[in-house]
C-alpha positions as CSV (number, residue, x, y, z in Angstrom):
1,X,50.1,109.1,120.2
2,X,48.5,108.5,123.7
3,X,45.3,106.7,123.2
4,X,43.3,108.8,126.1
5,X,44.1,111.9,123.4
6,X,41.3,110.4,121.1
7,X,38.6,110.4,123.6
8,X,38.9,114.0,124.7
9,X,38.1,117.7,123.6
10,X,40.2,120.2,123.8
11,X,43.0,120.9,126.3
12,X,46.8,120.8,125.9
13,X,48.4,118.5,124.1
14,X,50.4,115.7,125.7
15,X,54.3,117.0,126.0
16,X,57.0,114.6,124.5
17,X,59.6,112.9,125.9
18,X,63.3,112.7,124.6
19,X,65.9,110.7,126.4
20,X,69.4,111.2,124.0
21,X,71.7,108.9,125.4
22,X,75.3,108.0,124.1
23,X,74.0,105.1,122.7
24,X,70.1,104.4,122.5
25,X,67.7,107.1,122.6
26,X,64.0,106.6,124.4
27,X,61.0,108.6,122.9
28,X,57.6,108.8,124.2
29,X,54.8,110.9,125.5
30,X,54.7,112.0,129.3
31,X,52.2,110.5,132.0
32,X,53.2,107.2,130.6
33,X,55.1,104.6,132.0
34,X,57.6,103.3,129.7
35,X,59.3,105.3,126.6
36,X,57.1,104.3,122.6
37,X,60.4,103.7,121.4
38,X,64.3,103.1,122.1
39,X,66.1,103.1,119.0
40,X,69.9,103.9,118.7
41,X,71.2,107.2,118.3
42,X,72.3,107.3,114.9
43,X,71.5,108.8,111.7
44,X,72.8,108.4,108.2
45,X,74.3,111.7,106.9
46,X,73.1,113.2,103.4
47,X,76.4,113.4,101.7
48,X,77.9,110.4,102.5
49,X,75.4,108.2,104.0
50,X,77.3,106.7,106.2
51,X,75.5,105.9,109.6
52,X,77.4,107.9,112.4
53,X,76.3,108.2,116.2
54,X,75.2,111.9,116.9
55,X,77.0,112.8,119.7
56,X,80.2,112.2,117.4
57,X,79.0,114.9,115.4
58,X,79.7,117.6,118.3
59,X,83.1,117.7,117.2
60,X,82.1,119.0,113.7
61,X,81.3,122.2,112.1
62,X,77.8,123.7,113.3
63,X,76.2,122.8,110.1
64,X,76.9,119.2,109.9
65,X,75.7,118.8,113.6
66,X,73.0,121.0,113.3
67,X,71.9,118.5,109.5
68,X,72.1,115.8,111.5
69,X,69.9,116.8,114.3
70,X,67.5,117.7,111.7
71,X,67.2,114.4,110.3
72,X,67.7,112.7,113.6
73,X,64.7,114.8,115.2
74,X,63.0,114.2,111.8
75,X,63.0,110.4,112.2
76,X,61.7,110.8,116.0
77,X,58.0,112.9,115.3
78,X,57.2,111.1,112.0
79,X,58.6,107.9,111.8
80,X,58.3,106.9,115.7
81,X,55.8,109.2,117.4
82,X,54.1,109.9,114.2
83,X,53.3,113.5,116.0
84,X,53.2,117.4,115.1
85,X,55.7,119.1,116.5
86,X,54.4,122.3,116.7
87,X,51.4,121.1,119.4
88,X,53.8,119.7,121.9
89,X,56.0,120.5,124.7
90,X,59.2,119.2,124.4
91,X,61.1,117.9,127.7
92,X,64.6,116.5,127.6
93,X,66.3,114.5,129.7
94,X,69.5,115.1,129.7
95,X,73.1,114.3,131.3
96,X,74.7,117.1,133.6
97,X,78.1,115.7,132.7
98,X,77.8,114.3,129.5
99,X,76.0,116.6,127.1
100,X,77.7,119.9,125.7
101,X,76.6,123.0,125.8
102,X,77.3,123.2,122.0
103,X,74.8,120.2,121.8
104,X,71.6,121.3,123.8
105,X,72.0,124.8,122.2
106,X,72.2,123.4,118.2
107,X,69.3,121.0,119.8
108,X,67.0,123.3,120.8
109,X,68.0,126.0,117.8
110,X,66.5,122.9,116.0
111,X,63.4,122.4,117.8
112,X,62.4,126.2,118.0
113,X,63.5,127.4,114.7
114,X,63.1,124.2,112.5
115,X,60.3,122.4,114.1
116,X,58.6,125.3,116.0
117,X,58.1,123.5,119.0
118,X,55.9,125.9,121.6
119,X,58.6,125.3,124.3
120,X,61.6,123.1,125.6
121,X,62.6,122.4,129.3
122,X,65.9,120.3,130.0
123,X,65.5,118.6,132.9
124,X,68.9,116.7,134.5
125,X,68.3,113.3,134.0
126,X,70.3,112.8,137.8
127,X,67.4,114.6,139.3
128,X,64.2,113.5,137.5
129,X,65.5,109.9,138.2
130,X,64.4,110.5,141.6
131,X,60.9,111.4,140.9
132,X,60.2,107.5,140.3
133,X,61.2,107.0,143.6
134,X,59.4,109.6,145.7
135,X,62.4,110.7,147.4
136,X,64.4,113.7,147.2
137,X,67.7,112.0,148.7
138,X,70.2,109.8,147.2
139,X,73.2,109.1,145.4
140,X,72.8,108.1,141.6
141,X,75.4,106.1,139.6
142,X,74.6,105.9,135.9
143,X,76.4,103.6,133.9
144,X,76.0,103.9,130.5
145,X,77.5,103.2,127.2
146,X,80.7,105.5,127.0
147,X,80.9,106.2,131.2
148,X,80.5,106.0,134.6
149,X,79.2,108.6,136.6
150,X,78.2,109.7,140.7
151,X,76.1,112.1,141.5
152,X,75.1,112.8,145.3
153,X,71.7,114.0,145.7
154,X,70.6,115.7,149.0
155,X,67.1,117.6,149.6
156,X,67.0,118.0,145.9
157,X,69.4,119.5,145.5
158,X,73.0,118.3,143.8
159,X,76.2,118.2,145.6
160,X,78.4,118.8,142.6
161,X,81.5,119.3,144.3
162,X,81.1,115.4,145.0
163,X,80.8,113.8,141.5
164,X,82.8,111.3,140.2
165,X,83.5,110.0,136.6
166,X,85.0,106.8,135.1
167,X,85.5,105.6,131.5
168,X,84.4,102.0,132.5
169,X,80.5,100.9,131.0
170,X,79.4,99.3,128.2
171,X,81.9,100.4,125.6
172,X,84.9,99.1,127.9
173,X,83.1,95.8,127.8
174,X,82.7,96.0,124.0
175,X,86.3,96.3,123.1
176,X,87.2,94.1,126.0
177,X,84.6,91.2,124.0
178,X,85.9,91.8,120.9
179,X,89.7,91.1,121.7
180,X,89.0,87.8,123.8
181,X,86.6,86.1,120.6
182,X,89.3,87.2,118.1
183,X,91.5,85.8,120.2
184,X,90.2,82.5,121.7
185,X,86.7,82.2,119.7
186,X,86.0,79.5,116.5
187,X,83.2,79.7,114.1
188,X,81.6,76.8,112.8
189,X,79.5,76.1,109.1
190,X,80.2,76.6,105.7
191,X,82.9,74.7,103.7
192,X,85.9,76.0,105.4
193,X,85.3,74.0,108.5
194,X,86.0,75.8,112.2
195,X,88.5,79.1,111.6
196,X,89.0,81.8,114.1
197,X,86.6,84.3,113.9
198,X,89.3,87.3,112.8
199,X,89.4,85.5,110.0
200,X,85.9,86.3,109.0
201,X,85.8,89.6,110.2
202,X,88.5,92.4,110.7
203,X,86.3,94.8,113.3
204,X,82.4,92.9,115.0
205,X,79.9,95.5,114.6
206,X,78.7,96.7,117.3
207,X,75.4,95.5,117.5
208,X,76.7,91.9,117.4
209,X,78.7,92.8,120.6
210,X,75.4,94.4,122.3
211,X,73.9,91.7,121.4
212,X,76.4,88.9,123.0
213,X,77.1,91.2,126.0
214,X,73.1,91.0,126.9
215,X,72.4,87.2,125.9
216,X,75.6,85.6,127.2
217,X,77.8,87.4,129.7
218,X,77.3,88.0,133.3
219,X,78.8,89.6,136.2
220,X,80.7,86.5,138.5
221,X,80.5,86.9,142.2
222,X,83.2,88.6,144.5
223,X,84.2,85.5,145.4
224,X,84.6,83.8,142.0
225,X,86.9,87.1,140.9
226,X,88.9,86.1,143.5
227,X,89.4,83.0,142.9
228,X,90.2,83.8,139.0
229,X,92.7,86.6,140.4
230,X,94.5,83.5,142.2
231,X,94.3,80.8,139.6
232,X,96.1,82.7,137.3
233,X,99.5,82.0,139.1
234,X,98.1,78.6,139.6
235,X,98.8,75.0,137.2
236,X,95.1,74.4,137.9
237,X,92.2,75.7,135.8
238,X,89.0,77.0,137.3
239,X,85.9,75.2,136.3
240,X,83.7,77.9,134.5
241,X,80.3,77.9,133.4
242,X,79.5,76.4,130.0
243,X,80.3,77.4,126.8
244,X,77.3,79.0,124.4
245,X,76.6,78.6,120.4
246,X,75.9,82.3,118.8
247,X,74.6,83.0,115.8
248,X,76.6,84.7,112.9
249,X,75.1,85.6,109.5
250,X,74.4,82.5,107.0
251,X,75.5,79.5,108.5
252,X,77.9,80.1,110.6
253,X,78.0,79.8,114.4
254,X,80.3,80.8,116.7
255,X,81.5,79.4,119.9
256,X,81.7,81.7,123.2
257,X,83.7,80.1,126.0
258,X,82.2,79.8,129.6
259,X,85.6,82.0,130.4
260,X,84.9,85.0,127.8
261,X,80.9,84.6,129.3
262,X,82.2,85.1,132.7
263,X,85.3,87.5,132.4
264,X,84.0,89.7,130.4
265,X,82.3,92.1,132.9
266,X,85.4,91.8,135.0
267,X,86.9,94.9,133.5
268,X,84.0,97.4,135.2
269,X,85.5,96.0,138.7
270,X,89.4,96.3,137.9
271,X,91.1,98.6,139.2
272,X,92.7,101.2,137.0
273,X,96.4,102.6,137.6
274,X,95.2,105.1,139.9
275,X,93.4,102.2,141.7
276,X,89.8,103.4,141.3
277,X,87.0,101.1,140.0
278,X,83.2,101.8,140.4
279,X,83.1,100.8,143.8
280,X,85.3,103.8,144.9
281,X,83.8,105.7,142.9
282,X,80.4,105.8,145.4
283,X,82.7,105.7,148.1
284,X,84.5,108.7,146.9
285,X,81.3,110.7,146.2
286,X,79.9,109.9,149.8
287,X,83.2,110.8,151.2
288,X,83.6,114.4,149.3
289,X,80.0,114.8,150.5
290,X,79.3,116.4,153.9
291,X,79.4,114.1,156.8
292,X,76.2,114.3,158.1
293,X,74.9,113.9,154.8
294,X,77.0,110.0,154.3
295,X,74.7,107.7,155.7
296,X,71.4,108.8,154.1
297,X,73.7,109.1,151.1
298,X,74.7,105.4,151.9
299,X,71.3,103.8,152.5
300,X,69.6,105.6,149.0
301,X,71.9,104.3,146.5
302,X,69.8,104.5,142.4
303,X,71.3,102.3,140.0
304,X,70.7,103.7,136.7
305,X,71.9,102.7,133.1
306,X,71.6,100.3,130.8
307,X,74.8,98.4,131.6
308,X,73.9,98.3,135.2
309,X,71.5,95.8,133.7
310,X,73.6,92.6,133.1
311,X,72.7,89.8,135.7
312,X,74.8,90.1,138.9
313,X,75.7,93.6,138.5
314,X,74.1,95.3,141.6
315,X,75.1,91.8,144.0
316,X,78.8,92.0,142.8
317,X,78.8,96.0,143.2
318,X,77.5,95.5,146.9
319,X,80.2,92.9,147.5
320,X,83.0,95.2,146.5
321,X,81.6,98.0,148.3
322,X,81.7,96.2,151.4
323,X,85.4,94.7,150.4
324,X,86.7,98.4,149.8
325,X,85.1,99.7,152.7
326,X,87.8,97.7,154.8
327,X,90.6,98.8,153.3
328,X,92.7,102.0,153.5
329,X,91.4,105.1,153.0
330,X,88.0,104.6,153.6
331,X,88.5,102.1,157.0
332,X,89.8,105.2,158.2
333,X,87.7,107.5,157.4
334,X,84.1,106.0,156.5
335,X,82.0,103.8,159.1
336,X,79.0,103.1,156.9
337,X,76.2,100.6,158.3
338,X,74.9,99.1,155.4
339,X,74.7,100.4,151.6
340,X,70.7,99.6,150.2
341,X,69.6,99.5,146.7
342,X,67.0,101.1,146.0
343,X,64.3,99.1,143.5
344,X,62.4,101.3,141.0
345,X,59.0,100.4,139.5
346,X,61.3,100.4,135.3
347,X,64.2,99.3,133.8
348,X,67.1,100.4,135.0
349,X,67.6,101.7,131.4
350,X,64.7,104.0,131.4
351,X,64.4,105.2,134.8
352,X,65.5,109.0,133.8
353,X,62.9,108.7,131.3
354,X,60.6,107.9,133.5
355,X,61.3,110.9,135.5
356,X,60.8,113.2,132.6
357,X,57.6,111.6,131.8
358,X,56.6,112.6,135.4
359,X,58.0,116.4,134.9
360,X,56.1,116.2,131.5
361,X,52.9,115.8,133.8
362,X,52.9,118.5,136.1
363,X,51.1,121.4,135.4
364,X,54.2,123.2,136.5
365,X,55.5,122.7,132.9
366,X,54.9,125.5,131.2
367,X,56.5,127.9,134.1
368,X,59.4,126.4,133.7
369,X,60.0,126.2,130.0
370,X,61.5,128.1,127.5
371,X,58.9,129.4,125.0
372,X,59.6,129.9,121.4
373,X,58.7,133.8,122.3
374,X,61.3,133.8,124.7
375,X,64.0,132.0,122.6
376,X,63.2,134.5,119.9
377,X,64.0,137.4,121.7
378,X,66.8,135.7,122.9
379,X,68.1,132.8,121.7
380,X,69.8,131.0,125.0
381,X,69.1,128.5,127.3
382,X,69.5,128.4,130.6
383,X,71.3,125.9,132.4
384,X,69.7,123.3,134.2
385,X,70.2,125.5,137.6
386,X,69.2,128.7,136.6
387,X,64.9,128.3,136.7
388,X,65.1,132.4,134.9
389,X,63.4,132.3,131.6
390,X,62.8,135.7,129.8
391,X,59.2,135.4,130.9
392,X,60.1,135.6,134.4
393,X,62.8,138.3,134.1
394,X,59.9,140.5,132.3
395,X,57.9,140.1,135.6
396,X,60.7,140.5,138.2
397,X,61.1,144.3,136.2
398,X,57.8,144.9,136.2
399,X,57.4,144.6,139.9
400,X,60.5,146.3,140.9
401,X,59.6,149.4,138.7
402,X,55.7,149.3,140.3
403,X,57.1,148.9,143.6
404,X,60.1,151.5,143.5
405,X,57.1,153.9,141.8
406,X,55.0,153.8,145.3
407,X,57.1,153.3,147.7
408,X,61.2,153.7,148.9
409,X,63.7,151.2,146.8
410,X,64.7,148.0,148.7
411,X,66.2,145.0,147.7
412,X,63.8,142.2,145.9
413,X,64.5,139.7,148.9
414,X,63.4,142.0,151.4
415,X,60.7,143.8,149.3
416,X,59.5,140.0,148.3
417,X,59.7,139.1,152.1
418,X,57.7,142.2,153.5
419,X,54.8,142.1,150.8
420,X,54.1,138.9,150.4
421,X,52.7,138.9,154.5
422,X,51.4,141.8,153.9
423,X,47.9,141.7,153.2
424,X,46.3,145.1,155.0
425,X,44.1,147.3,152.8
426,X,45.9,150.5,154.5
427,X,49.1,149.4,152.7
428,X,50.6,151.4,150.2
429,X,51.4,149.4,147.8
430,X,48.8,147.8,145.4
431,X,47.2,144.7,145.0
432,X,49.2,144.0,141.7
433,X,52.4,144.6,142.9
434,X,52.0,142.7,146.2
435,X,50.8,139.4,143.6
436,X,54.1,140.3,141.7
437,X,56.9,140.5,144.9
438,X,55.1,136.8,145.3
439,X,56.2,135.7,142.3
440,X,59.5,137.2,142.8
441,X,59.5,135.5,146.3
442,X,58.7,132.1,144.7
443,X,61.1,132.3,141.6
444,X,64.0,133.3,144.3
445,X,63.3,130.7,147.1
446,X,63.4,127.9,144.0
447,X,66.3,128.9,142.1
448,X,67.8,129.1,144.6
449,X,70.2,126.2,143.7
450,X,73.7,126.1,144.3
451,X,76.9,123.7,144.1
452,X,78.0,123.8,147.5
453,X,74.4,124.6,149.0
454,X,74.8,121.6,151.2
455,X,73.9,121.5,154.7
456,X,76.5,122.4,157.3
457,X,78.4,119.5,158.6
458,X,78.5,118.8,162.2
């Protein structure tokens, strides 16, 4: 737990932080500035024991997701956080694109009903992101474990008629690893002498592959691809970096080429049959966007993601931005300055985390949770747009029915309009019903969100 929690009286507990990603989840208590824990998301299920990821589960029946949450959610309070549930918030960070709605609801059936938490938010991880930043503008790209994906973010609010998605991160690079060292690698030790390393192993675990792609690969230069590209026609080898000695259980050691080191990352920069790659992926998203909108969008680019970590990611990305950006459609129809990176004060991998830990913060938090009251009387959460919770519906019919009781019916934008200016004592209406058409004032002007509430375009 925080260790400022011990040396006061009283008050709110501190809210916790989940971050459930594809692969690794980050756990943690808000106002803090980096996640307790990131551990993978995996649990081991009761029947068969077999360690499975969690998000493989949503395919299931709702009682074997809904066992495994239990035991997942189990592990996170009292074998990381070592926490009760039932004194904290609960804020998760989550993907707009990537988590089902089958998911968060079987999540927070399991935090209300099994845990008791006294209320969940689920904050878009696109948007909190931004919050480490102290800007309300730009255009994310998150590449994680399973995909790619854009989001253009304008005035805080999200243009999602402009997002863009790619199978390419960190599991294309897996399976791309794992074909070149069956294919070209050697291990070392033991009797046998050097022998291929399929013949040790049918499948590498994944872990092993995490574990090369973050020690020894890279991502090469724009201009090294190139020259790759043409060598292959060529009689001539390329010169590459040096091979690398890794590791293996017992003894053995294998042998990673300077070529599998350097080629590797090469797949999250090919183009696919359609010809799109994650540079056009950023240029697509700024050119769906409206056009007065494309050169903030193009000088507030956020990096997010764990695989967005590997050395020489965000130089090559730049490179190929610029490269695309001179070639058919976008000569024609972009003409973009520059493109700037913003720099964040975390790891790329836990900037969304960060984010929630900032929204965990604000004494804001409670207005826009869900309660466990409110889930009990109805059991639904809203989606990450909607900022209605059952609390605030109760108080939007309370102060129609006070204000339609004194005076003629009118609608609640002009009723919350006229009242809450209107502060004479000759007025008709009471004091309580003029504090309520404010509320209803401030829960309309800030939900009201919208996917194409964009700015016009000149």
């Amino acid at each position: 737990m925080p260790l400022f929690e011990g040396l006061s009286y009283g008050g709110e507990k501190t809210a916790v932080i989940f971050d459930i990603g594809v692969a690794f989840t980050k756990c943690g208590f808000a106002a803090e500035n980096a996640p307790q824990f990131i551990i993978p998301t995996e649990v081991r299920k009761r029947k068969t024991g077999q360690l499975v990821n969690i998000h493989k589960c949503c395919s299931e029946t709702p009682q074997d997701l809904r066992s495994v949450l239990v035991d997942f959610v189990h592990r996170l309070y009292f074998r990381q956080l070592l926490v009760n549930p039932k004194e904290r918030r609960v804020v998760i960070v989550e993907s707009m694109l990537t988590t089902t709605t089958h998911f968060r609801n079987t999540l927070a059936d399991v935090l209300f009903k099994h845990y008791e938490v006294p209320s969940v938010v689920f904050a878009p991880g696109h948007l909190v992101c931004l919050f480490t930043l102290g800007v309300s503008t730009g255009l994310i790209m998150d590449v994680g474990y399973t995909e790619t994906t854009v989001m253009p973010v304008f005035e805080g609010t999200a243009i999602l008629k402009a997002w863009q998605a790619l199978p390419l991160a960190g599991k294309a690079i897996h399976d791309y690893l794992e074909a070149s060292l069956k294919e070209s690698s050697s291990v070392e030790g033991g009797e046998s002498g050097d022998k291929p390393i399929s013949s040790f192993m049918d499948s590498i675990d994944e872990s092993i592959l995490e574990d090369i792609k973050v020690r020894c690969c890279f991502v090469t230069s724009h201009e090294r691809a190139t020259m790759y590209n043409a060598n292959e026609v060529s009689t001539s080898p390329l010169e590459g970096p040096p091979a690398v000695r890794y590791p293996l259980k017992g003894d053995r050691v294998a042998t990673i080429s300077g070529k599998i080191r350097e080629r590797t990352c090469e797949v999250l920069f090919e183009e696919d049959c359609e010809g799109r790659s994650l540079a056009s992926l950023i240029l697509d998203a700024i050119l769906q966007s409206p056009i007065d909108m494309r050169r903030t969008l193009a000088e507030n680019l956020v990096i997010i993601g764990g695989t967005s970590m590997l050395p020489g990611f965000n130089h090559r990305l730049r490179s190929e931005l610029y490269a695309h950006l001179k070639q058919p459609p976008y000569s024609e129809k972009l003409s973009l300055p520059a493109f700037k990176f913003h720099k964040y004060p975390a790891k790329a991998n836990y900037v969304a985390w960060l984010g929630g830990s900032m929204l965990g913060a604000l004494e804001t938090l409670a207005s826009k949770s869900v309660t466990k009251e409110a889930y009990t009387l109805q059991p639904l959460i809203p989606d990450w747009c909607s900022l209605y919770v059952a609390e605030e519906k109760e108080k939007v019919v309370g102060a129609t029915k006070k204000l339609e009781a004194g005076s003629r019916p009118l609608s609640s934008k002009k009723l919350s309009s006229s009242l809450s200016v209107d502060s004479s004592p000759r007025s008709s209406v009471s004091s309580a019903a003029r504090a309520a058409a404010r509320s209803i004032a401030g829960i309309l002007s800030s939900a009201s969100v919208d996917s194409n509430a964009t700015p016009k375009s000149s």
